[in-house]
N, CA, C and O atoms as a CHARMM CRD file, in Angstrom:
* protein
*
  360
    1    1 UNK  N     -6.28200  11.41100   1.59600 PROA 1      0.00000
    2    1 UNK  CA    -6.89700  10.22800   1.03100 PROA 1      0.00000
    3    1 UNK  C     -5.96100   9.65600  -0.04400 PROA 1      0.00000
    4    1 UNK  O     -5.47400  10.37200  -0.91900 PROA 1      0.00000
    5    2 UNK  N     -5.73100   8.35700   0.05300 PROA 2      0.00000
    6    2 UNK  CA    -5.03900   8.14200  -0.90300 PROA 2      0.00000
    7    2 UNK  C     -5.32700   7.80800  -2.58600 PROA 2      0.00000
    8    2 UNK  O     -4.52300   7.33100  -3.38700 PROA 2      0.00000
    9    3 UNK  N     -6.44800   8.13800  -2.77500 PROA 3      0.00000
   10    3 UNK  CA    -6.71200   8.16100  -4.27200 PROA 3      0.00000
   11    3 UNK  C     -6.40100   9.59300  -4.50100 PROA 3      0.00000
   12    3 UNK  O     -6.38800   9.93400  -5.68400 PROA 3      0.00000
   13    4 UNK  N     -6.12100  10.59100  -3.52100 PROA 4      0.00000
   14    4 UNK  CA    -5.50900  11.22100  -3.94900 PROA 4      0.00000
   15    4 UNK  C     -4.35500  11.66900  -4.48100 PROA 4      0.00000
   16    4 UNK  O     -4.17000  12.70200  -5.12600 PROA 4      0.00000
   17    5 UNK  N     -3.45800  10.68000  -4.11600 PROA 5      0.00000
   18    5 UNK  CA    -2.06300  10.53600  -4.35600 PROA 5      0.00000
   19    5 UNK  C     -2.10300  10.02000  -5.78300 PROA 5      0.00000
   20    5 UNK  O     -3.01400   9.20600  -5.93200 PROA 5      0.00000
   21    6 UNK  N     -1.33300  10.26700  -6.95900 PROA 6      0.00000
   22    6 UNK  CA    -0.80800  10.16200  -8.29200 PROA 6      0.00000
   23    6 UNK  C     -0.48400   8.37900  -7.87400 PROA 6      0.00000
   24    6 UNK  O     -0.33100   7.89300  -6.75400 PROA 6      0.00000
   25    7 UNK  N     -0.46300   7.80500  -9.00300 PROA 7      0.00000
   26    7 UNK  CA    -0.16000   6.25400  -9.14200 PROA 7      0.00000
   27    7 UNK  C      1.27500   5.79600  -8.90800 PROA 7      0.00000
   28    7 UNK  O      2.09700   6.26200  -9.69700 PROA 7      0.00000
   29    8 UNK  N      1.68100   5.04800  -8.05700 PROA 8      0.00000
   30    8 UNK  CA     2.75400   5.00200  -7.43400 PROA 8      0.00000
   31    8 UNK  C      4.23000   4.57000  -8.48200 PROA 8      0.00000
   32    8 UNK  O      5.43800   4.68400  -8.27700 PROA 8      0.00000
   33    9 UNK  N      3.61900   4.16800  -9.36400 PROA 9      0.00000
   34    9 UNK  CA     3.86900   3.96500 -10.67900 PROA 9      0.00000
   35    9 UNK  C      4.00100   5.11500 -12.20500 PROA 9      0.00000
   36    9 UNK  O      4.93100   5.09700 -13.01100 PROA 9      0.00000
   37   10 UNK  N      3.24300   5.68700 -12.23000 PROA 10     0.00000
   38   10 UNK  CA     2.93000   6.93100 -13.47800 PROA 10     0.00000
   39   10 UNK  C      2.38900   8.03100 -12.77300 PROA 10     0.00000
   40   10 UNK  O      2.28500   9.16600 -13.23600 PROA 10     0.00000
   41   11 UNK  N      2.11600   7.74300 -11.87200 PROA 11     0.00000
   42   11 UNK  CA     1.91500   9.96600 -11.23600 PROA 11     0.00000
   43   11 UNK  C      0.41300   9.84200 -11.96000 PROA 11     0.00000
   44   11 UNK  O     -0.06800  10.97000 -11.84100 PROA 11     0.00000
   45   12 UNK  N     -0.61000   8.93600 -12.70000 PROA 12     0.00000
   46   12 UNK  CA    -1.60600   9.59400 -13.10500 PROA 12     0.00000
   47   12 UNK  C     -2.53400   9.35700 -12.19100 PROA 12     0.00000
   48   12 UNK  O     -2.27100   8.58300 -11.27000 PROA 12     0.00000
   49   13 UNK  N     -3.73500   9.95500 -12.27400 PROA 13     0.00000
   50   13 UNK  CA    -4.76600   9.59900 -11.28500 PROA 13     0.00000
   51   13 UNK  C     -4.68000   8.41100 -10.89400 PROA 13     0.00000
   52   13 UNK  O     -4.14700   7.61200 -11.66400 PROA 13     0.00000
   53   14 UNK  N     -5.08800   8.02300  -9.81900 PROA 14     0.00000
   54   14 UNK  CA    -4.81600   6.67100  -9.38500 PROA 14     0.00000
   55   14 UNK  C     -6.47800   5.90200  -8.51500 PROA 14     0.00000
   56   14 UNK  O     -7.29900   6.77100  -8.22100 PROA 14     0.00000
   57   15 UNK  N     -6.84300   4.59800  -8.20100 PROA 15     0.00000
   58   15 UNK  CA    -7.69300   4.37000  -7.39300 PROA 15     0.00000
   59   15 UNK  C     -6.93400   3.70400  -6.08800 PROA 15     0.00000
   60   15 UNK  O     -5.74200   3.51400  -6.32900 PROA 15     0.00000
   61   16 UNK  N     -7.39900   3.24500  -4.56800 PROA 16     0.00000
   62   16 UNK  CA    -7.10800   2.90100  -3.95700 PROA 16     0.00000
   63   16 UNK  C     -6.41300   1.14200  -3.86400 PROA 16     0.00000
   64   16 UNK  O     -7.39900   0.43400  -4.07000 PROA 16     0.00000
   65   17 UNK  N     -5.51700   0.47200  -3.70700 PROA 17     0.00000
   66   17 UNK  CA    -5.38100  -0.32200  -4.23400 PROA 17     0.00000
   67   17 UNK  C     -5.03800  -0.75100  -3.02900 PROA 17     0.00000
   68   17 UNK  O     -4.23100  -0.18300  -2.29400 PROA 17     0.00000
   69   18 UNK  N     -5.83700  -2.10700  -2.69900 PROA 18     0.00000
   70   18 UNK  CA    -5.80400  -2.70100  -0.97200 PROA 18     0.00000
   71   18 UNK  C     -4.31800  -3.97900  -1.08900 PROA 18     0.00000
   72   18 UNK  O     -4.43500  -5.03100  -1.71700 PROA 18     0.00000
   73   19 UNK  N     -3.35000  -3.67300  -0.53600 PROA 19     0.00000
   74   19 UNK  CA    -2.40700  -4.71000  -0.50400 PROA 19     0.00000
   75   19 UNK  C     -2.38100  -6.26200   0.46400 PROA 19     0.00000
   76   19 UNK  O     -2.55100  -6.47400   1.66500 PROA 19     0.00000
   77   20 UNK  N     -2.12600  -7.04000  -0.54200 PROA 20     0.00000
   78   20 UNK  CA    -2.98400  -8.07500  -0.22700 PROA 20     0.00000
   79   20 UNK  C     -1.76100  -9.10000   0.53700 PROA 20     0.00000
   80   20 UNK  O     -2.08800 -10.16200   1.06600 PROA 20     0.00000
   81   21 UNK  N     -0.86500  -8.79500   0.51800 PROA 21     0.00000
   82   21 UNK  CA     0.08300  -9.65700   1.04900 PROA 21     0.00000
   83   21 UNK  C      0.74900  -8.88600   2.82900 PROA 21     0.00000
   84   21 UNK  O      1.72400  -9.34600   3.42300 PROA 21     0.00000
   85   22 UNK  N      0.18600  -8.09100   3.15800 PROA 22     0.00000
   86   22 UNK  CA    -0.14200  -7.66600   4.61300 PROA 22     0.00000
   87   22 UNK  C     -0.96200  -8.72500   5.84900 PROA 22     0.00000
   88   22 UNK  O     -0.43800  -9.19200   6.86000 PROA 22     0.00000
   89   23 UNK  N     -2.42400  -8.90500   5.36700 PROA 23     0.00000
   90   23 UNK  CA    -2.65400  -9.94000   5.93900 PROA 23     0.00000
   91   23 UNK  C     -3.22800 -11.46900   5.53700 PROA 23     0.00000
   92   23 UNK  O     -3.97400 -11.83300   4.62800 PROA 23     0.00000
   93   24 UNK  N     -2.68200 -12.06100   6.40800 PROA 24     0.00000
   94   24 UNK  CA    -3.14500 -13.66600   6.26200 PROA 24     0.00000
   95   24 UNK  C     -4.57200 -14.26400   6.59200 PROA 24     0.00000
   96   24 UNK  O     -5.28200 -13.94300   7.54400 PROA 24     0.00000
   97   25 UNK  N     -4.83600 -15.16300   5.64600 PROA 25     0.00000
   98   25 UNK  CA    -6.11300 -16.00700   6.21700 PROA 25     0.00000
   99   25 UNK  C     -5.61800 -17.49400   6.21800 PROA 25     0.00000
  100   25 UNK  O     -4.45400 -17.85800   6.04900 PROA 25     0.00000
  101   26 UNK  N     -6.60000 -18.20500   6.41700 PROA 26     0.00000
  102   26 UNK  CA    -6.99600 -19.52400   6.44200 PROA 26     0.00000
  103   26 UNK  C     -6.46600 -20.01700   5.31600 PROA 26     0.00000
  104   26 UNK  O     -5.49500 -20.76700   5.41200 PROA 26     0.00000
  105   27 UNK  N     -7.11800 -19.61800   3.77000 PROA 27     0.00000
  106   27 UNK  CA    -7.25500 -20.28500   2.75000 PROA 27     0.00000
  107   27 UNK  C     -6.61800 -20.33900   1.80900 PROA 27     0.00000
  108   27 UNK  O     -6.35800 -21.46500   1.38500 PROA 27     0.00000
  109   28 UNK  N     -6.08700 -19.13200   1.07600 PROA 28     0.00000
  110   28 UNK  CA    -5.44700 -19.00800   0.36900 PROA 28     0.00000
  111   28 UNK  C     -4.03200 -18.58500   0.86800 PROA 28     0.00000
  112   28 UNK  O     -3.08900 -19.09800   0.26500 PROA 28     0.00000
  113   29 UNK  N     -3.70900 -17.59400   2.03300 PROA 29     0.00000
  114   29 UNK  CA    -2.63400 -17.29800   2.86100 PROA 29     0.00000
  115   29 UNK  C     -2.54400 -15.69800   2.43900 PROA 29     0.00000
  116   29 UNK  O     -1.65600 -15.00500   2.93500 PROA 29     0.00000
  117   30 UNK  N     -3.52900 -15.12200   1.47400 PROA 30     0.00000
  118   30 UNK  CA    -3.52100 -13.74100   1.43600 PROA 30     0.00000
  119   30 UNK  C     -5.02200 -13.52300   1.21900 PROA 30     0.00000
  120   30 UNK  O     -5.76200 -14.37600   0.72800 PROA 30     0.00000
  121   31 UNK  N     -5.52100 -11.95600   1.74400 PROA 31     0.00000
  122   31 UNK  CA    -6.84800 -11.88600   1.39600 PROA 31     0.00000
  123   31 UNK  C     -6.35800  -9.65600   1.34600 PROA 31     0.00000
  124   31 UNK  O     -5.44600  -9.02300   1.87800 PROA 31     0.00000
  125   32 UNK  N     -7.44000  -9.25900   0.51200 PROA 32     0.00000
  126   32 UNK  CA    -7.74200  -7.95700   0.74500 PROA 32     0.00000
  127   32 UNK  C     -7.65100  -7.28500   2.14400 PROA 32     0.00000
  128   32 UNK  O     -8.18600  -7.78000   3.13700 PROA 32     0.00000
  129   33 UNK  N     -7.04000  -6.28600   2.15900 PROA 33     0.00000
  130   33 UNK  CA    -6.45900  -5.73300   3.28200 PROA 33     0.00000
  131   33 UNK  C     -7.09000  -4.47400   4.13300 PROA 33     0.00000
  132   33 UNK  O     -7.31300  -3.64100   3.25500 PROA 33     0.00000
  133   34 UNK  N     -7.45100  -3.96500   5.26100 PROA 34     0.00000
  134   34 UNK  CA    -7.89500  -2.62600   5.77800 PROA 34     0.00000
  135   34 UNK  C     -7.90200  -1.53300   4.62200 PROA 34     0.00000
  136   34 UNK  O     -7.89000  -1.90200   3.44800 PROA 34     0.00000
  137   35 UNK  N     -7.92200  -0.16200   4.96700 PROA 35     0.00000
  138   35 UNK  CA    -7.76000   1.05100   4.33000 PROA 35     0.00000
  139   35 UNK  C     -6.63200   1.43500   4.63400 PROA 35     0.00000
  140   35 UNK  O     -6.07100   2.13400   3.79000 PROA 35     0.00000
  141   36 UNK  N     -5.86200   1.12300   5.96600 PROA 36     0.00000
  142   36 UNK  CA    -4.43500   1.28700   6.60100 PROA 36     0.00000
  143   36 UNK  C     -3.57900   0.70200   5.73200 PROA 36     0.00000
  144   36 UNK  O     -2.41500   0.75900   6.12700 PROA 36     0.00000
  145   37 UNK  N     -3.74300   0.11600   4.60900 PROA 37     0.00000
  146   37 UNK  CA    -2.74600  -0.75100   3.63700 PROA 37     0.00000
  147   37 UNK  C     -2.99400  -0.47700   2.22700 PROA 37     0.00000
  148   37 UNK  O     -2.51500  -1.14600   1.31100 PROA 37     0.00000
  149   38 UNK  N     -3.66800   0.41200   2.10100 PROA 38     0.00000
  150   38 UNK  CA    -3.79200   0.89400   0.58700 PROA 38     0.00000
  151   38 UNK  C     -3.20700   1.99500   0.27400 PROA 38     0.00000
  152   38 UNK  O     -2.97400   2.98800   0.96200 PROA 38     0.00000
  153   39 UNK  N     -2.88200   1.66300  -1.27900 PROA 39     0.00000
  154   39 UNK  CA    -2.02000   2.51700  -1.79700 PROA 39     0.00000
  155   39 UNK  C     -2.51600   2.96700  -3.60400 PROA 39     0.00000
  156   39 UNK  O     -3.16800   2.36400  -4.45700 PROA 39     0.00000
  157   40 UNK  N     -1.89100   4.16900  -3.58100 PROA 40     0.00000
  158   40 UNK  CA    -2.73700   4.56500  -5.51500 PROA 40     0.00000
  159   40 UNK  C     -1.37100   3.52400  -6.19800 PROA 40     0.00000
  160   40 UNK  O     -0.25000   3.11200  -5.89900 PROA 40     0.00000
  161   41 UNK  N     -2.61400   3.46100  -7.54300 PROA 41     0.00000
  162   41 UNK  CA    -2.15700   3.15800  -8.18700 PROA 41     0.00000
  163   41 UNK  C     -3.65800   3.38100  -9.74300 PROA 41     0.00000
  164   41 UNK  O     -4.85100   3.60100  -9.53300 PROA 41     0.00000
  165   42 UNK  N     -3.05000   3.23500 -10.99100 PROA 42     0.00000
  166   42 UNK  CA    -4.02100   4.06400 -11.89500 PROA 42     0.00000
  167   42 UNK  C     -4.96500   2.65800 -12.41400 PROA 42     0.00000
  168   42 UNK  O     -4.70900   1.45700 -12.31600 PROA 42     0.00000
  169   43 UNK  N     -6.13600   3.37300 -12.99000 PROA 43     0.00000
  170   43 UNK  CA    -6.58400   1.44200 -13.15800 PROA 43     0.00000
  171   43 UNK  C     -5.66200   0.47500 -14.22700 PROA 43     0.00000
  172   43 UNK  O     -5.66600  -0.74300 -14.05200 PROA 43     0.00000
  173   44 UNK  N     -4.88300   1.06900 -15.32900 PROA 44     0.00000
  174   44 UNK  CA    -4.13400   0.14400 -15.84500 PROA 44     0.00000
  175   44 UNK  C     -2.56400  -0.69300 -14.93800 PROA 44     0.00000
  176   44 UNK  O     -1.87500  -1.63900 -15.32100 PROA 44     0.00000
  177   45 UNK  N     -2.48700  -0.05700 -13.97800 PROA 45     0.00000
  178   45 UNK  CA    -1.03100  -0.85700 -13.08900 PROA 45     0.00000
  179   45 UNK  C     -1.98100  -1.28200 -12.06300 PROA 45     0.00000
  180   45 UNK  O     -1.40500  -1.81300 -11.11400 PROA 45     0.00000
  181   46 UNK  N     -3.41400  -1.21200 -11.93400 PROA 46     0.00000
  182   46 UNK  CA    -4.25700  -1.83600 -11.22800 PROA 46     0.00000
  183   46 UNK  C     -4.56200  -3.09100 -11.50000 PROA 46     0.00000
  184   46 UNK  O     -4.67900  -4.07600 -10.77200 PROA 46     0.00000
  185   47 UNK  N     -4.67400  -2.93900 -12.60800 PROA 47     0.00000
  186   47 UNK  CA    -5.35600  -4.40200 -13.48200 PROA 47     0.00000
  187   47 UNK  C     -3.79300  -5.22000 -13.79800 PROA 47     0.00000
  188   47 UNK  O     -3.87700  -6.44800 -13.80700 PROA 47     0.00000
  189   48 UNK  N     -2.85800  -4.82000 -13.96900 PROA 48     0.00000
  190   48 UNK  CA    -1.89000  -5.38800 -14.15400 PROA 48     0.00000
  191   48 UNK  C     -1.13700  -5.97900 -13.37000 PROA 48     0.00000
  192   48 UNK  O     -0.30100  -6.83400 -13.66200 PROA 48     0.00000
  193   49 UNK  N     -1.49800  -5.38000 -11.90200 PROA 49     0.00000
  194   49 UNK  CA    -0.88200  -6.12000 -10.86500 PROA 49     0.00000
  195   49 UNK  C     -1.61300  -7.50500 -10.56300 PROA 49     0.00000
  196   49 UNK  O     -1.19800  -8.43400  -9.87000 PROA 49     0.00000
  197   50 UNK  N     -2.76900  -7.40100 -11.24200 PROA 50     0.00000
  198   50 UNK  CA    -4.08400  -8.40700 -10.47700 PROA 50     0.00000
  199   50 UNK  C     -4.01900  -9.61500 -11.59400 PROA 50     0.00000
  200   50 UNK  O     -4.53100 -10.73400 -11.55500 PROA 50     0.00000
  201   51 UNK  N     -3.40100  -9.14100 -12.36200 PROA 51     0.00000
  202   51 UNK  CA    -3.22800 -10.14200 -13.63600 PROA 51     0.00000
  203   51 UNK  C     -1.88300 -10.94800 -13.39800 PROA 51     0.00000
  204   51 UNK  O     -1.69600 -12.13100 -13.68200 PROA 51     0.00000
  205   52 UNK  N     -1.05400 -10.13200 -12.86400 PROA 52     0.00000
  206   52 UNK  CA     0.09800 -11.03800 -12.75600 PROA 52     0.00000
  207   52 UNK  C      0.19900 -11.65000 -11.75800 PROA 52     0.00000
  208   52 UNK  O      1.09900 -12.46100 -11.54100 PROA 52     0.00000
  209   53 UNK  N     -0.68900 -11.36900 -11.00200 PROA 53     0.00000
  210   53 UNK  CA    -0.93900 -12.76100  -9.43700 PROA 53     0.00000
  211   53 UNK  C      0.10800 -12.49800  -8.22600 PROA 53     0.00000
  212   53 UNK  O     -0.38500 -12.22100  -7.13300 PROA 53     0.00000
  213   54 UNK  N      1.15800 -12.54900  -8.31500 PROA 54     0.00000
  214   54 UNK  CA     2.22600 -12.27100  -7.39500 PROA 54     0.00000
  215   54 UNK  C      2.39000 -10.89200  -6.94200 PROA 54     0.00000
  216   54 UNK  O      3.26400 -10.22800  -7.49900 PROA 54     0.00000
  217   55 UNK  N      1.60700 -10.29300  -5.91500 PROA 55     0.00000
  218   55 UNK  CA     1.96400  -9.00000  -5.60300 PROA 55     0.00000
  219   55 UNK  C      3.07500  -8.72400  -5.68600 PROA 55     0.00000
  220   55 UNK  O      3.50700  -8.08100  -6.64300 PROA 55     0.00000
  221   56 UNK  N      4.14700  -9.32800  -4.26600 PROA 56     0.00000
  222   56 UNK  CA     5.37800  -9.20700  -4.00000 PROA 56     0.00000
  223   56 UNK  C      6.23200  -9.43700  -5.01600 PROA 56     0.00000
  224   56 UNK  O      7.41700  -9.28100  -4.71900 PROA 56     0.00000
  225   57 UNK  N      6.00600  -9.74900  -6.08100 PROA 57     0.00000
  226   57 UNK  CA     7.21900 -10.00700  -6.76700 PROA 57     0.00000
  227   57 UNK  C      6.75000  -9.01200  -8.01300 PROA 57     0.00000
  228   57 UNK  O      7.63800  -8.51000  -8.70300 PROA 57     0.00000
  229   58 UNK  N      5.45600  -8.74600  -8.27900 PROA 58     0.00000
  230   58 UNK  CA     4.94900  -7.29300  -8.78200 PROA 58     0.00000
  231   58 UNK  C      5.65100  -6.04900  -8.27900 PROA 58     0.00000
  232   58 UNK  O      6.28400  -5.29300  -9.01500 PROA 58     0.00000
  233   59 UNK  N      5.52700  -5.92200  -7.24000 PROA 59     0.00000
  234   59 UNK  CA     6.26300  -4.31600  -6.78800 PROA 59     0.00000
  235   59 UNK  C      7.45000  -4.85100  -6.59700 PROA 59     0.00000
  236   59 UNK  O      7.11400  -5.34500  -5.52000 PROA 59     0.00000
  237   60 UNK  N      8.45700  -5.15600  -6.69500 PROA 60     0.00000
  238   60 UNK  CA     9.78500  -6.14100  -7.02300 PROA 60     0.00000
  239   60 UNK  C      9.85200  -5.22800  -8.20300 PROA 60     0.00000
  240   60 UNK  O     10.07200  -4.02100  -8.09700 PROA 60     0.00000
  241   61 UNK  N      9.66600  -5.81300  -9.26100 PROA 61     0.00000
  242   61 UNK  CA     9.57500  -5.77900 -10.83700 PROA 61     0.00000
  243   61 UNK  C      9.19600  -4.20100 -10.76600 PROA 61     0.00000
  244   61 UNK  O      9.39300  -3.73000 -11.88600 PROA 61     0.00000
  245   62 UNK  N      8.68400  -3.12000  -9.78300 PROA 62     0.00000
  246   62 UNK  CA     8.46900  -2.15600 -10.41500 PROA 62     0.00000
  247   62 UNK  C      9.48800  -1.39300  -9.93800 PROA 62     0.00000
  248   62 UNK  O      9.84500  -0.42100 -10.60500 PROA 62     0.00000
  249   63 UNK  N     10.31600  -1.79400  -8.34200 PROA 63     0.00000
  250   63 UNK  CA    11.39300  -1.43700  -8.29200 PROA 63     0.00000
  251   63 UNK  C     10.60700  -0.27400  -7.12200 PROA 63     0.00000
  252   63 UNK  O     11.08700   0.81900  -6.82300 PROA 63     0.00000
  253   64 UNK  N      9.36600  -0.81900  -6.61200 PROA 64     0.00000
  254   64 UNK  CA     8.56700  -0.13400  -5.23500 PROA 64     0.00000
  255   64 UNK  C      8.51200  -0.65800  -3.93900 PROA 64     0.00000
  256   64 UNK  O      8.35100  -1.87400  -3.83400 PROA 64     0.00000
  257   65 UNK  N      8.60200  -0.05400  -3.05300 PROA 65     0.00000
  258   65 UNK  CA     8.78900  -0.73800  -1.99500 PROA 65     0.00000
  259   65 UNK  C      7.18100   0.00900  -1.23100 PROA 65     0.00000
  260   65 UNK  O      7.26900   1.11500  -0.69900 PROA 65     0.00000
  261   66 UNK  N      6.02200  -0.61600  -1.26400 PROA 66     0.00000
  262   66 UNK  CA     4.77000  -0.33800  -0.98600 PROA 66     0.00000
  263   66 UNK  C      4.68800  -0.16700   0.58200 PROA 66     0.00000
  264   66 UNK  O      3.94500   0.75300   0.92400 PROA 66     0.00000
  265   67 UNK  N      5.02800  -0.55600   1.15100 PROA 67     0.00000
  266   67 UNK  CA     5.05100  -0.61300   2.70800 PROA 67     0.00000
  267   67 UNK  C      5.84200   0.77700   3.14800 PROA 67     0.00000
  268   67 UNK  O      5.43400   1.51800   4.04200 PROA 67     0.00000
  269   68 UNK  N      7.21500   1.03900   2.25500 PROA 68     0.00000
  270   68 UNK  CA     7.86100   2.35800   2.72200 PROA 68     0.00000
  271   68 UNK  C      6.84000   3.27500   2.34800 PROA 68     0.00000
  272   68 UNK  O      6.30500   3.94600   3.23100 PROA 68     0.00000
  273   69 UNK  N      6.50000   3.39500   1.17200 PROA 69     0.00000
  274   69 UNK  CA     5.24400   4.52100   0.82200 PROA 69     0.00000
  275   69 UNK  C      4.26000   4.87500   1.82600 PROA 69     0.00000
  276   69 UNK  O      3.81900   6.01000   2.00600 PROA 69     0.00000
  277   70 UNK  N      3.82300   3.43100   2.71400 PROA 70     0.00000
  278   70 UNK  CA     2.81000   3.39500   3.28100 PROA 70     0.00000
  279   70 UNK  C      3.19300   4.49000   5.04400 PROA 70     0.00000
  280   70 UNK  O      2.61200   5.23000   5.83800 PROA 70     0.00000
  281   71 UNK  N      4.20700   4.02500   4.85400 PROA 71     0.00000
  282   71 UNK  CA     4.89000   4.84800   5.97100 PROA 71     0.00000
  283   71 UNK  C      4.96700   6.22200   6.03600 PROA 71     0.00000
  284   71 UNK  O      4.52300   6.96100   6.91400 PROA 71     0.00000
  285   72 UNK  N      5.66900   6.54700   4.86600 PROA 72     0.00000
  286   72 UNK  CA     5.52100   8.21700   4.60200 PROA 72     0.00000
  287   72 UNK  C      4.66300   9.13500   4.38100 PROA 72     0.00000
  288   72 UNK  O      4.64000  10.33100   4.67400 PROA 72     0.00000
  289   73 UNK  N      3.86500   8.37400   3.76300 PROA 73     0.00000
  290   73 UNK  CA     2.42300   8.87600   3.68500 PROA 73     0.00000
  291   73 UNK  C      1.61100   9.00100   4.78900 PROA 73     0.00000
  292   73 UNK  O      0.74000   9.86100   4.92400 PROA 73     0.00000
  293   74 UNK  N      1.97000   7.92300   5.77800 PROA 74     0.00000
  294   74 UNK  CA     1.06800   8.25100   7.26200 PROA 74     0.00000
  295   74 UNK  C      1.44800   9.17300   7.66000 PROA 74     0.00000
  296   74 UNK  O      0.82900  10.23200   7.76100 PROA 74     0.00000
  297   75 UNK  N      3.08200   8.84700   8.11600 PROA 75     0.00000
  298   75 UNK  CA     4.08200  10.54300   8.73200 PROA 75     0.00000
  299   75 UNK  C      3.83300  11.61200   8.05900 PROA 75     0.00000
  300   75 UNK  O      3.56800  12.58400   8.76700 PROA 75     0.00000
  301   76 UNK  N      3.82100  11.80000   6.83700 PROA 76     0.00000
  302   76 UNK  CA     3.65400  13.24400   6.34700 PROA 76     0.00000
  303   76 UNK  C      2.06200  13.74500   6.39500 PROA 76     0.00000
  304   76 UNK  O      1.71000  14.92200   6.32600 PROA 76     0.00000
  305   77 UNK  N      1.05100  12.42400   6.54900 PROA 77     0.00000
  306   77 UNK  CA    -0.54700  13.10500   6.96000 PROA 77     0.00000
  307   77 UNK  C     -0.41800  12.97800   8.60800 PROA 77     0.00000
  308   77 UNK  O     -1.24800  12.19100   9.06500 PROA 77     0.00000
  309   78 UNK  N      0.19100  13.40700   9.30100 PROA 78     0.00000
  310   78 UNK  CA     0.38500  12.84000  10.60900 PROA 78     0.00000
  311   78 UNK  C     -0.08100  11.86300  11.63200 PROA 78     0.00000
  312   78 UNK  O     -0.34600  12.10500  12.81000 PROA 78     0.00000
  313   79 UNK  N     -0.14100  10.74000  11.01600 PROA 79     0.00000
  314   79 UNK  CA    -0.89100   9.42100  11.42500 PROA 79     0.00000
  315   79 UNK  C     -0.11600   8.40600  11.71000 PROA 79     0.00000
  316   79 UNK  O     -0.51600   7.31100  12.10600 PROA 79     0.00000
  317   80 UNK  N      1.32400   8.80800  11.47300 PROA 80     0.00000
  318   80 UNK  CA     2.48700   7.84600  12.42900 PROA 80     0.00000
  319   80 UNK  C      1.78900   7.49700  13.80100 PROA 80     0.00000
  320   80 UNK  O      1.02900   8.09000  14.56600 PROA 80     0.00000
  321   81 UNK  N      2.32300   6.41400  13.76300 PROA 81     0.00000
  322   81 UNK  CA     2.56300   5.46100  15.44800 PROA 81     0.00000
  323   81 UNK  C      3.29300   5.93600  16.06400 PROA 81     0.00000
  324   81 UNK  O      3.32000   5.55200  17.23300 PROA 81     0.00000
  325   82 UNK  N      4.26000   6.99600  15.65100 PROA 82     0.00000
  326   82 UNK  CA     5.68000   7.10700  16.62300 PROA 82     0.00000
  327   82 UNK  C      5.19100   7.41200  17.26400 PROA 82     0.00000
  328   82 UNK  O      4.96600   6.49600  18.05500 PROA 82     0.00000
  329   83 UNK  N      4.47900   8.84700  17.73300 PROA 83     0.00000
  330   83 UNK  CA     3.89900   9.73100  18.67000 PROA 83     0.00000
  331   83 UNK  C      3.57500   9.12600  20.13100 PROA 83     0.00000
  332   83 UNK  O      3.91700   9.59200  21.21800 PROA 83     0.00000
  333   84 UNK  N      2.80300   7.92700  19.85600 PROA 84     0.00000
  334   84 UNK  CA     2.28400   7.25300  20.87700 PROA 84     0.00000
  335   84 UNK  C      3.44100   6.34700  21.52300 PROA 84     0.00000
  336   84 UNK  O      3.36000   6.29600  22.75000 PROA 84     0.00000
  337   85 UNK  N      4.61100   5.54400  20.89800 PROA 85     0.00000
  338   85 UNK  CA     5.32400   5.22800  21.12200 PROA 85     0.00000
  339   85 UNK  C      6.20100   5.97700  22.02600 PROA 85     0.00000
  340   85 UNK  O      6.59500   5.62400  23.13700 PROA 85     0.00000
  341   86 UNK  N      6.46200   7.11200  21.36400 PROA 86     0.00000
  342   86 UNK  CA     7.58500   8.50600  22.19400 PROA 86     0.00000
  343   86 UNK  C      6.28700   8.64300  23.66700 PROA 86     0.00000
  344   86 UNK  O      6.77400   8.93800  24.75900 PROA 86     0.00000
  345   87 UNK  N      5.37400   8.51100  23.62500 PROA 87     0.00000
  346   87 UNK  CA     4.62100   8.86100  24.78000 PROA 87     0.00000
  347   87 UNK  C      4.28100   7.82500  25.71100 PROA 87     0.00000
  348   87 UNK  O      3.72700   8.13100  26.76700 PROA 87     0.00000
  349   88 UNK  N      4.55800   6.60800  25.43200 PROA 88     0.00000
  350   88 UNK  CA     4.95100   5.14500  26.15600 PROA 88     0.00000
  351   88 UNK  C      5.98500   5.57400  26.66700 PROA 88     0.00000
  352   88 UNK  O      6.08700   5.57000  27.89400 PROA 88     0.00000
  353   89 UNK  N      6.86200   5.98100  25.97400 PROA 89     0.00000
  354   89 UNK  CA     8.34500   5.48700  26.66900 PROA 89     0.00000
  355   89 UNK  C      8.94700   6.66900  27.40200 PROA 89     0.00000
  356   89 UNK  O     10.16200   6.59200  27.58500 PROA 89     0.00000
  357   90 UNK  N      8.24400   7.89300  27.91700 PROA 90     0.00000
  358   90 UNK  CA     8.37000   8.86700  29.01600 PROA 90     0.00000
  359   90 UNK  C      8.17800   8.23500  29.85200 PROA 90     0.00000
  360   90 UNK  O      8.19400   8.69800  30.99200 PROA 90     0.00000
């Protein structure tokens, strides 16, 4: 679970934090994202990301790349896509 994971930022407890620049809507061109796109983070780099408005240029500035996290974290809970992929392509 990923509130189990330390804050991607400070290692401290962290809550689930839905990344919002994954998918698109209609209206604004970003909206809150699945559970497949969340990542820790603690409530103060929570509130701070939400304050500064610009996700992408938020994890920029922290020098995170949220999507690689999101990756490793699937592979190492074994919830990669590859598997199925390697089993397509037999």
């Amino acid at each position: 679970m990923v509130r189990e994971e330390g804050c991607l930022v400070c290692y401290r407890p962290a809550q689930a934090h839905h990344l919002t620049f994954v998918e698109e809507d209609g209206l604004r061109g970003m909206r809150r994202s699945g559970d497949q796109y969340a990542v820790p983070l603690c409530d103060d780099h929570h509130r701070q990301l939400h304050a500064h408005g610009n996700e992408k240029r938020w994890w920029a500035l922290q020098g995170i790349d949220p999507m690689a996290w999101l990756e490793m974290f699937k592979r190492n809970r074994g919830m990669s896509d590859d598997s199925e992929e390697d089993s397509e392509e037999e």
